[in-house]
N, C-alpha and C positions, 0 to 999 in steps of 0.2 A: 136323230141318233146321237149318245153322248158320245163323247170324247174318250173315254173307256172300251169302245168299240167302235171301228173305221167298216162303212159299207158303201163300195161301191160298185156300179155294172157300169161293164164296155165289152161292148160286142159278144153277148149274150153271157160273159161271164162275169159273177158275182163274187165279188172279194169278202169277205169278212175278216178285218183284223182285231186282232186283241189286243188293247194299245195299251197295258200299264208294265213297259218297263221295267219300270223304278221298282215296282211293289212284282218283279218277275210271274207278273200277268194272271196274279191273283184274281180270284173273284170277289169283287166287294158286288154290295146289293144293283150297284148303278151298272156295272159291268154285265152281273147276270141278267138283269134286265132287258139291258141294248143286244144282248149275245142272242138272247131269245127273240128280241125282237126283229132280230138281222135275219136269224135265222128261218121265220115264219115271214117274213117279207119275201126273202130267196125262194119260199116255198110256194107263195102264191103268184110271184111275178111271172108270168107267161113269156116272155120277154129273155128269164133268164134259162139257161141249158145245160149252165154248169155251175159248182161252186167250190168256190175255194176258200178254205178255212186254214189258217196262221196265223201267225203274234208278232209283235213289234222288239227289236232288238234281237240279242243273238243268245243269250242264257237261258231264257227257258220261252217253251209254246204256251204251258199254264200250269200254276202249280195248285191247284184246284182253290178250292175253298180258303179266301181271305180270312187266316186267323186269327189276326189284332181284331177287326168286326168282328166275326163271328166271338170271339171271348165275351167280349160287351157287351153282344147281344144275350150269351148267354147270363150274364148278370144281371141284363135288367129283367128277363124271363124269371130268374130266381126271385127278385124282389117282389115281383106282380103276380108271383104264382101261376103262368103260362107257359105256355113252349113253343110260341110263334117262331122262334130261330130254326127249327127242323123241319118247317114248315117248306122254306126252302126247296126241300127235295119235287115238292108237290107242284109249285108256285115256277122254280127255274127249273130245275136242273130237266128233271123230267120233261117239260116241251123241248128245251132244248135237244135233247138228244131224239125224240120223237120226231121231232119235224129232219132233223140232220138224216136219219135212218128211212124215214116213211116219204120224204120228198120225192117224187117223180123224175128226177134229174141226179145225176152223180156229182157226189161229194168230194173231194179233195182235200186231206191236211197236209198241208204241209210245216212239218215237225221240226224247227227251229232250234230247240231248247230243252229244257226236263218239263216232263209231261206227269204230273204226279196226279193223283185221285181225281176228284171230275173233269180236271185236266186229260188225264189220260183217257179215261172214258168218253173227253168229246173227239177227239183223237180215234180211238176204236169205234165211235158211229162213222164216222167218214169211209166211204167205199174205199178209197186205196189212200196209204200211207206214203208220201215221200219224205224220209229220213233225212236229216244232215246226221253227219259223221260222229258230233260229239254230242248229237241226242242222248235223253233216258229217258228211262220209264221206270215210275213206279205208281204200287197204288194204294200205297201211305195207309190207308184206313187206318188198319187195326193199332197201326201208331199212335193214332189219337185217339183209340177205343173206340171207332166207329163203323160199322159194315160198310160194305158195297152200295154206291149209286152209280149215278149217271150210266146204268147200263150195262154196270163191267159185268155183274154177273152172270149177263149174256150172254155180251159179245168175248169176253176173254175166252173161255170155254171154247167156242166155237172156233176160234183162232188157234188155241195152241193146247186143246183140250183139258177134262177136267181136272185132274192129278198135275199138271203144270200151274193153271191157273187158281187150285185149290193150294199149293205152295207159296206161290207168290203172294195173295192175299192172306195167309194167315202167316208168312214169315217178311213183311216188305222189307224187298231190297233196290239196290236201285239195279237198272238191266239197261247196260250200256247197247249203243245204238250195234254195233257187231252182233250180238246176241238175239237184239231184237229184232233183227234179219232174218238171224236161221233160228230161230222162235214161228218166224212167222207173222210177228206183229208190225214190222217195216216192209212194206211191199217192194222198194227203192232205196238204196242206201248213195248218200252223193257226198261229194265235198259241203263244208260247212256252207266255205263261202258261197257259194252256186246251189243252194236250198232256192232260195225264191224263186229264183228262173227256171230253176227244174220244175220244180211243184207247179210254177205258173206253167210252163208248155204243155206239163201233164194235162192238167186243167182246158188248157184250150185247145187241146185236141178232142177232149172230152165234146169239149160246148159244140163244135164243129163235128160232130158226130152223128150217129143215127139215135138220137135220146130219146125217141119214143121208143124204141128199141131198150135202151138203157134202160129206159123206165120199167118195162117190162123184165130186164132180168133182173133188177133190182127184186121186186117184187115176188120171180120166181124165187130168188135165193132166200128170201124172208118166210114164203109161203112153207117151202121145202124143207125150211129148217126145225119145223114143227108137226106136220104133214107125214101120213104113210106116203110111200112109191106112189100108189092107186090114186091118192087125192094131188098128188102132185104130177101127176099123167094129166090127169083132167084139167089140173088150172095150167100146164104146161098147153095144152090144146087150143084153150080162152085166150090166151095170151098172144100165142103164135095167130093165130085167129087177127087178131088187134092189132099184131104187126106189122102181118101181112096185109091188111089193108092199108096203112100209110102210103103216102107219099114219097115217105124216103125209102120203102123198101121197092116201090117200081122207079125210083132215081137210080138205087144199087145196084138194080137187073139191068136198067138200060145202062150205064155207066161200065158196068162189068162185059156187056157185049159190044160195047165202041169201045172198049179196054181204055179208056177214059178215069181218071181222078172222079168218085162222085160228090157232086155238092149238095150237102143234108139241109135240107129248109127244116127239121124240128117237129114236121107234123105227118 
């Protein structure tokens, strides 16, 4: 994994940091790369149960798309008569936020800093948000004359619906962490300083959890959000179905009638 991106697992939880600082945790090519690569690691590791996604330093979580690259890129595209640099969307951004949303297991950001365009966007694939205080959000696009990626025009919608999230995208501003509370987009609002260790305990209560459970509601929420009632009765049924055979749902029952703490083995 590069140095642009820090991954590690303990004790079933998967870190993913975004380590550029300096350049407020932009995406150059090598960044995207390791992010996706961390991130579809997390996704098939058995092993992991939870994941938590943040950035290095305390000014921003990412401020999407590296625009000194991306410029160059665009000039040598113009010389060569190509358009490999948009390609991008296809190549990163896209599995990233795929495997963040479709992974089996719950996500976790925890939101450091300014979170702008696929920045934010990777941010809003994450199942719950923990905020620090002097977070933002924005989602830049149309600032640099470019649509919607990494998902926002999804997931913002669905967050804080479409008349909020149709404003913010075609007026960017920035949307201090307060707001992005009672928005709906910060699940968690904490002190600056006490972000990691939030968002970490968040995280590993998660992994200690009943995740094949999780897994399962993740799934219902994704199913549902596209789905009539009718077709979401039905996969609601498959699911519960699936659950209720676990392991950790007869740990729950027996746990719950020795009024017992239960311990989730994950399967």
């Amino acid at each position: 994994m590069a140095d642009s991106v820090l991954y590690e697992v303990t004790d079933g939880l998967a870190t993913i940091t975004i380590n550029r600082p300096d350049a407020m945790n932009a995406m150059n090519t090598e960044a995207k790369v390791a992010l996706r690569d961390a991130a579809l690691a997390a996704a098939a590791d058995t092993a992991v149960r939870a994941v938590l996604l943040t950035a290095a330093g305390n000014r921003a979580f990412c401020v999407g798309q590296d625009l000194k690259e991306h410029i160059g890129n665009l000039a040598a595209d113009r010389e060569g008569g190509s358009s490999l640099t948009m390609s991008t969307v296809a190549e990163h951004y896209n599995p990233i936020v795929k495997a963040l949303t479709q992974m089996p297991k719950p996500v976790v950001a925890g939101v450091n800093g300014v979170a702008a365009g696929a920045g934010f966007g990777f941010a809003l694939a994450a199942d719950f948000r923990v905020v620090a205080d002097t977070a933002s959000f924005n989602t830049s696009f149309a600032g640099v004359a470019l649509t919607a990626d990494s998902g926002v025009s999804w997931t913002l919608p669905r967050l804080i619906g479409a008349s909020r999230a149709g404003d913010l995208l075609l007026f960017p501003r920035t949307v201090k962490a307060q707001e992005a509370f009672e928005l709906g987009i910060a699940n968690r609002l904490v002190p600056a300083d006490s972000l990691h260790a939030e968002a970490e305990a968040v995280a590993r209560r998660l992994a200690s959890g009943p995740t094949v459970a999780y897994a399962a509601l993740k799934e219902s929420l994704a199913y549902g959000a596209s789905h009539s009632l009718a077709d979401a009765l039905e996969r609601e049924d498959v699911l519960q179905t699936r659950a209720g055979a676990s392991e950790d749902h007869s740990i729950a029952v027996q746990a719950f009638l020795a009024k017992q703490p239960p311990e989730y083995l994950g399967r």
